[in-house]
C-alpha positions as CSV (number, residue, x, y, z in Angstrom):
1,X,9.3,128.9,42.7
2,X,9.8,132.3,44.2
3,X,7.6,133.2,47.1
4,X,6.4,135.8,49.2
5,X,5.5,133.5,53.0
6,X,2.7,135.3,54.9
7,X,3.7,134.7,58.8
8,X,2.1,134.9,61.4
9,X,5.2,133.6,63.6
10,X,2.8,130.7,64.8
11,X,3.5,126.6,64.3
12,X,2.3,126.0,61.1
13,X,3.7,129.2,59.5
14,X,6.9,128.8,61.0
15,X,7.4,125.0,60.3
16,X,6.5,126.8,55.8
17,X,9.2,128.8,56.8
18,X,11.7,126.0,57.8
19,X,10.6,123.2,55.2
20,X,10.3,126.2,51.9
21,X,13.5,128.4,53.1
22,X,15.1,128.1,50.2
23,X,12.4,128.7,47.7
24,X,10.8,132.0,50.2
25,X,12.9,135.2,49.4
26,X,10.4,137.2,51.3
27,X,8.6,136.9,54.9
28,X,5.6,139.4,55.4
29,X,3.1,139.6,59.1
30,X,0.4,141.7,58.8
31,X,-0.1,144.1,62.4
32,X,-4.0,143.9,62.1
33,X,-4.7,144.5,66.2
34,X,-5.1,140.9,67.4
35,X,-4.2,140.6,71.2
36,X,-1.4,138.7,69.9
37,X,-0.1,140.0,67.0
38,X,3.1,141.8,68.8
39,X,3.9,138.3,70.4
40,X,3.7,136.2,67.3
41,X,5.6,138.9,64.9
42,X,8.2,138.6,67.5
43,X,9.0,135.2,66.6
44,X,8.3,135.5,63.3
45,X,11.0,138.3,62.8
46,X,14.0,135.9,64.9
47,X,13.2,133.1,62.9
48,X,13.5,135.0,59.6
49,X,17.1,136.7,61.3
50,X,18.0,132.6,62.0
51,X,16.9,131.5,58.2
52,X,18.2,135.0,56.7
53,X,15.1,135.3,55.2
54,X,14.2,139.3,54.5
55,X,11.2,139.9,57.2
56,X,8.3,142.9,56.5
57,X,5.7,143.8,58.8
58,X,2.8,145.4,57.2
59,X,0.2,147.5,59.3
60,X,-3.1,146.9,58.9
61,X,-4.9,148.8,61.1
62,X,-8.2,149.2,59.4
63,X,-9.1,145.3,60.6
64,X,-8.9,146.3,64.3
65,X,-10.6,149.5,63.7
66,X,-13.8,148.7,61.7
67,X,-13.7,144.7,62.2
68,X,-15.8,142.4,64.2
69,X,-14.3,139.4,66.2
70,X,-13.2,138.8,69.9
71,X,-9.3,138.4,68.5
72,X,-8.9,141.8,68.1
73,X,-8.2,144.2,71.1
74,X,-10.8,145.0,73.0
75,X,-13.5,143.3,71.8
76,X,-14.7,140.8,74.1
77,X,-13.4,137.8,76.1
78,X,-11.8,134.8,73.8
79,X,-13.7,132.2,74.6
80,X,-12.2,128.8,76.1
81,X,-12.9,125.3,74.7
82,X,-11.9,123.0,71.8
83,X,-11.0,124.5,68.0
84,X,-14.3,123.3,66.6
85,X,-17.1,124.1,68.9
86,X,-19.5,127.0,68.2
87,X,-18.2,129.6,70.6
88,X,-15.0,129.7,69.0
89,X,-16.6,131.2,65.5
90,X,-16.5,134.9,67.8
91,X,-12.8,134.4,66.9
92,X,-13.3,134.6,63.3
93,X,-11.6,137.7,62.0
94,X,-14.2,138.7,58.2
95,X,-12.4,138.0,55.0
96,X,-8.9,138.0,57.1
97,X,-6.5,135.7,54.7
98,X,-8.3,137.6,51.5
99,X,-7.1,140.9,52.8
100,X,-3.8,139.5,53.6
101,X,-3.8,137.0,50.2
102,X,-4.2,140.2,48.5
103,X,-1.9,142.3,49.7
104,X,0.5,139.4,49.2
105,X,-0.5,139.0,45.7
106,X,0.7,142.9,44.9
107,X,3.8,142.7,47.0
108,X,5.1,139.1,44.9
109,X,4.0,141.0,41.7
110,X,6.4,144.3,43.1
111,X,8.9,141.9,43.4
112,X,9.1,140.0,40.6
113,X,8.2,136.7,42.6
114,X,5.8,134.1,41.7
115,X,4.0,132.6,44.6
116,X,2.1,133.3,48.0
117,X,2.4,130.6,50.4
118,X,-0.2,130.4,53.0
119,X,-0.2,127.9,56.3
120,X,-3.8,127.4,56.6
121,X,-4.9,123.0,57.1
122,X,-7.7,121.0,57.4
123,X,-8.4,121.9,61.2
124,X,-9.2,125.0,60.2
125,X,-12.0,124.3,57.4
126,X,-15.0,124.2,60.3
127,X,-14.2,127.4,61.6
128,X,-12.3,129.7,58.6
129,X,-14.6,130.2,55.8
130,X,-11.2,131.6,54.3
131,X,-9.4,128.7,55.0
132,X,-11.2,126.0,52.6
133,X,-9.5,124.5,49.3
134,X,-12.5,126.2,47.6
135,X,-11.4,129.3,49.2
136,X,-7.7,128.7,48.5
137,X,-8.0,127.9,44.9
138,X,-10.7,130.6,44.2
139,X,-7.8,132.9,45.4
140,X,-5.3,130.6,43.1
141,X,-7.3,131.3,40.0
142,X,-8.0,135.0,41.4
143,X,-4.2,136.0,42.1
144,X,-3.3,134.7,38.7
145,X,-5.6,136.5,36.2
146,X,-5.2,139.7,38.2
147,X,-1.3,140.0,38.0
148,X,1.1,140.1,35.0
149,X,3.5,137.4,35.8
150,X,0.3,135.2,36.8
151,X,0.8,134.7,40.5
152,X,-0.2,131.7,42.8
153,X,-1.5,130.7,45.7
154,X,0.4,127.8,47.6
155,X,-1.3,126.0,50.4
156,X,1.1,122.8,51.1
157,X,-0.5,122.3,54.0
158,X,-4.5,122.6,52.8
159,X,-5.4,119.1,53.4
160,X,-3.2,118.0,56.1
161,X,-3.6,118.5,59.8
162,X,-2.0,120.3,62.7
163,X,0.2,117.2,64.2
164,X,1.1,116.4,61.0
165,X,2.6,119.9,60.1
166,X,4.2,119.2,63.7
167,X,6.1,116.5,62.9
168,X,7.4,117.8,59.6
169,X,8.4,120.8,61.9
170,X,9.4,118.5,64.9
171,X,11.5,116.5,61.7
172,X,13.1,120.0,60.4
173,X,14.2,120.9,64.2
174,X,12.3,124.0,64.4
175,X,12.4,125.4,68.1
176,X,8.7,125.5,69.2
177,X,9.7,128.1,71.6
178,X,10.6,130.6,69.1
179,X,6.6,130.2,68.3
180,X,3.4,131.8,69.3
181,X,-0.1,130.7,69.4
182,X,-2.2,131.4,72.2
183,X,-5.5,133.7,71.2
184,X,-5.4,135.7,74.7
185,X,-1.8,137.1,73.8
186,X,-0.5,136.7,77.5
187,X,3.5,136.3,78.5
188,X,2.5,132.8,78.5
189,X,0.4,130.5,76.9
190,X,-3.1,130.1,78.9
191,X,-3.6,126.1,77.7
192,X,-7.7,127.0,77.9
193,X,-8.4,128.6,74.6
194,X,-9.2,126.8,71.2
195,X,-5.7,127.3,69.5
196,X,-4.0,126.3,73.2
197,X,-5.3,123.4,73.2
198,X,-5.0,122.6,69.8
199,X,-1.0,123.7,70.0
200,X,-1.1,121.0,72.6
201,X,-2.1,118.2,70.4
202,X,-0.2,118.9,67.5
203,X,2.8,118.9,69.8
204,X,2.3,116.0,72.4
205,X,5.6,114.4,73.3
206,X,7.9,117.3,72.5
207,X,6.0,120.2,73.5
208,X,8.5,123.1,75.3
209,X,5.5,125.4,75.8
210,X,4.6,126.6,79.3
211,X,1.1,126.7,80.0
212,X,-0.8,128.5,82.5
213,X,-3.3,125.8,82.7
């Protein structure tokens, strides 16, 4: 396998990076306006200098423009409160990982490669229409009857959950600190909203993030 790695510069993206280096020739973050988009590309491009994985970052600044959703810039407050409860669907960004599948899809076909690999898993599901195994293998089937060299979708980590990916990460001594996950895209991590408080989970017991709360 040949991939093309969409990366975000977050935990479970970063942790795809680490455990596939050697079969991802290509890194690519989409710039869509999300209040933390400059701080997560950030660490996605110094972990693809560390790997020496080639690193893109593609602008997509239509999604911030036209979309809906309290993640881009000013739109609203991000709400505070665990992953899964109702307020935290006013995060949701429309079609997000479709757009960026597809784009994907054209740029592994450009480059002779064979693959996308997405980070999406299972504690995403309730929230992320975009995140489901339907979803993922819809795009599968999709990716691969609308390019010539049949492209697919990867999601290795579909089915598992966040700790878990943090393990394999903790296991593959990625440096948590060269990651990025906090919705309100402050200079440090606020420990109040959805994905704060999921990043804590996921790491308990080795967790180098400062938190504001």
């Amino acid at each position: 396998m040949n991939a093309v790695l969409i990366y975000s510069g977050g935990l479970d993206s970063t942790t795809l990076l680490h455990e596939y280096r050697n079969s991802i020739k290509l890194a690519v973050s989409f710039d869509y306006g999300s209040r933390h988009n400059a701080r997560e590309i950030a660490c996605a491009r110094e972990n693809c200098l560390k790997l020496g994985v080639e690193h893109l970052v593609i602008p997509l600044e239509f999604i911030g423009k036209y979309f809906s959703s309290s993640l881009l810039q000013g739109q609203g407050e991000i709400p505070e409160g665990e992953y899964a409860a109702e307020n935290m669907h006013s995060t949701v960004v429309p079609f997000r990982n479709g757009i960026m599948l597809a784009v994907a899809a054209g740029l592994a076909e450009s480059r002779g490669l064979d693959a996308v690999m997405i980070a999406n898993h299972s504690g995403d599901h309730a929230i992320y229409p975009d995140c489901t195994p339907r979803f993922i293998d819809a795009f599968d089937r999709a990716a691969r009857e609308g390019t010539y060299n049949g492209v697919r979708v990867i999601s290795p980590y579909c089915n598992i959950t966040k700790r878990d990916i943090a393990l394999r990460g903790q296991a593959l001594g990625v440096n948590w600190s060269m990651t990025y996950s906090c919705y309100k895209g402050e200079d440090k991590h606020c420990g109040l909203c959805g994905t704060c408080l999921e990043r804590k989970a996921a790491l308990e017991g080795f967790d180098p993030t400062p938190y504001s709360h």
